[in-house]
C-alpha positions, 0 to 999 in steps of 0.5 A: 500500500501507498499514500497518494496526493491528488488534485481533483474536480468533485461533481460540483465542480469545485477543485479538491486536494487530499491523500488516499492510501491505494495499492496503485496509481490506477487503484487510487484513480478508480477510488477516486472515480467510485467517490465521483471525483474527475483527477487532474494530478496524482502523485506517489508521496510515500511507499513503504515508509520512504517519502518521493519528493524533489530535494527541494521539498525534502530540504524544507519538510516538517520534520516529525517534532517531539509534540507530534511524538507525544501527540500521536502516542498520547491518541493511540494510548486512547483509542486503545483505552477506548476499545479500538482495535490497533489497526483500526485506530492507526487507520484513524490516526492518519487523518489526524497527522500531517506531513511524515509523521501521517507517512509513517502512520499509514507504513505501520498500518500496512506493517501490521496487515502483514502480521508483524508487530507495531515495535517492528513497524517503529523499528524503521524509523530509527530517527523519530522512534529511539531506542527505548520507545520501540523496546517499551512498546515491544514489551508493552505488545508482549504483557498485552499492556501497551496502553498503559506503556504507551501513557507512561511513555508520554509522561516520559517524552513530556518530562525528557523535553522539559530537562533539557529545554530548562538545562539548555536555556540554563546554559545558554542563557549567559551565551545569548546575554553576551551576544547581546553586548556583543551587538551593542557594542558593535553598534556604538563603534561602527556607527557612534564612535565615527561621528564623535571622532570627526568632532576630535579630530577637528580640535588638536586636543590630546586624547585620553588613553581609554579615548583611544583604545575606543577610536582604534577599535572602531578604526579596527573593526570598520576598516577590517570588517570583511576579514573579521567576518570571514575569520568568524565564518571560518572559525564557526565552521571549522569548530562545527565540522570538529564537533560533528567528528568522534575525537570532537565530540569527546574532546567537547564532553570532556571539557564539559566535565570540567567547567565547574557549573556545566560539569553539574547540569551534566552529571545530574542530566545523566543520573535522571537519564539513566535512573529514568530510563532503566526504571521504566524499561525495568517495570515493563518486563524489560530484562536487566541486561538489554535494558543497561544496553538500552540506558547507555545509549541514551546517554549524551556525554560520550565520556560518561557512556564509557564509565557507565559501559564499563559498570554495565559489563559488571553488573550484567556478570556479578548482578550487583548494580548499585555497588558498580555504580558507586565505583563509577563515582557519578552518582551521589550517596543518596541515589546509590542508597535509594538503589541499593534499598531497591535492589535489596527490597525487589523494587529496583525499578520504583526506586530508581524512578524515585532518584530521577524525580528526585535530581530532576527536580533538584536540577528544575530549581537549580535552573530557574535559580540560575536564570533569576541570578543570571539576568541581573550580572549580565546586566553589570556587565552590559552597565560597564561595557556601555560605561566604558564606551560613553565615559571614553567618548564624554570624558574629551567632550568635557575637556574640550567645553572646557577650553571652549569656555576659557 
């Protein structure tokens, strides 16, 4: 099966567009016969989940975001709550999605037609679906609970994009505030500087040192604009194409772990992360072991990855996880106790859920205590640079008002 776009005249004669999803071009232009419809233009827009655009439109297509992801889980829990049988219910869905992600819908639809299983369809998109969502929902199909996976599964979606935009706009926060000052005082030597320079220029006075600094600097950067640009440029892109490279990557997340406050966000991102994580996959029958090899790829920092493969490889042969996690010295007393108690007790899976609310809502408060603390430093540091820059420019003025008025 396929989804077609069409373009057709209904018996009114009115111009309609839409999708149907039809095995062939000549299936779907006999459909559209039986609904009484005249085509103008049909087109293939997607077979067996791979989307036939122009690169042009590919380059600007929707791409599937994290509010369709929860949009579309949060629907299928409840029509599978409500009685819906699931092939029926994605049949619904797809009317209800747009862009790639109704695609993929219809692609899961034809998956299940062919007797496999709605993990196997996910499993095809790797890029919108990770890893631990198809496992859930795989052990969710197996316990014959996969609504109840798929609830728990956006409560984990909606809280994981929460962490992080209030981790990123913790950290990212003072970068925008210094781009900022950065502007203004581009501004004020490119287009202030000049006009006042003209005024000292025409008066043989000498300047004081922090006037000068200031007139060399507009000078500078006025003169040499197109070389500092392009410096910029080359310096951004040579830094994205060593990012984006393994010895990058490692060398970034290894200086992460040594800037006193990012070192923070980081460690406890990867403790709710990993606590999270496992937590769920353990209390939906996942076993021990596929679910640490599910938890270590969840992990952003690359560094932490290979202390937390390194425990993962003793605690799959001795079975013993909260001593191995101790010894990777990442997580703090608390958290190994509250492990530890769950692992003596059988209840690992609802103590670690307890750690990863316990840290995310220690981080929650530490951000939202950053940004108010944050806003009012920027604000000194803007006052003094913009300080510097009038008190260097008012400073001759009132020398020369004054040899004026003698």
């Amino acid at each position: 099966m396929a989804l077609y776009s069409y373009q057709a005249y209904n018996k009114e004669g009115k111009k309609v567009t839409g999708t149907l999803d039809a095995g062939s071009l000549p299936s779907a232009r006999e459909m559209l016969a039986k609904m009484s419809m005249y085509p103008i233009k049909i087109e293939l827009v997607t077979e067996q989940g791979t989307v036939k655009k122009s690169w042009w439109a590919t380059l600007f297509s929707r791409r599937v975001s994290i509010k369709d992801k929860i949009f579309f889980t949060k629907q299928l829990s409840v029509l599978l709550k409500a009685g819906v049988p699931l092939l029926q219910a994605l049949d619904l869905l797809v009317d209800q999605n747009e862009g790639r992600l109704k695609s993929i819908t219809i692609d899961l639809k034809d998956t299940i037609k062919e007797g496999k299983s709605l993990a196997d369809g996910l499993a095809k998109y790797p890029k919108v679906f990770d890893n631990i969502y198809i496992q859930l929902v795989r052990a969710g199909e197996a316990s014959g609970k996969l609504e109840t996976i798929l609830d728990r599964l956006v409560i984990f979606l909606q809280t994981r994009d929460e962490l992080r935009k209030k981790v990123r706009g913790a950290l990212s926060y003072p970068l925008i505030q210094l781009i900022i000052v950065a502007l203004v005082v581009i501004v004020l030597l490119t287009f202030v500087v000049p006009q006042i320079t003209e005024i000292f220029e025409s008066q043989a006075t000498r300047l004081p040192l922090t006037t000068t600094i200031l007139i060399t600097m507009s000078d500078f950067l006025i003169n040499h604009y197109l070389i500092l640009i392009m410096i910029l440029v080359a310096i951004v892109s040579l830094y994205l194409y060593w990012s984006s490279t393994q010895v990058g990557r490692r060398t970034i997340d290894k200086i992460k772990l040594k800037i006193p406050l990012v070192k923070y966000f980081v460690k406890m991102s990867t403790i709710v992360q990993f606590s999270r994580t496992l937590g769920m996959l353990l209390e939906s029958g996942v076993n021990l072991s596929e679910a640490l090899n599910i938890v270590t790829k969840v992990v952003d920092n690359k560094i932490l990855v290979d202390v937390l493969n390194e425990a993962k490889e003793n605690i799959i042969k001795q079975g013993k996880i909260s001593q191995y996690l101790k010894q990777t010295g990442l997580f703090p007393p608390l958290a190994i106790y509250l492990i530890n108690t769950g692992e003596q007790s059988g209840h690992l899976d609802t103590m670690l859920l307890t750690v990863a609310e316990i840290y995310e809502k220690e981080l929650s408060e530490l951000s939202d205590s950053l940004s108010s603390k944050i806003g009012p430093i920027m604000l000194v540091v803007m006052a003094f640079v913009v300080g510097f820059v009038i008190f260097a420019i008012a400073t001759p003025l009132m020398q020369l008002t004054q040899v004026v008025a003698k």
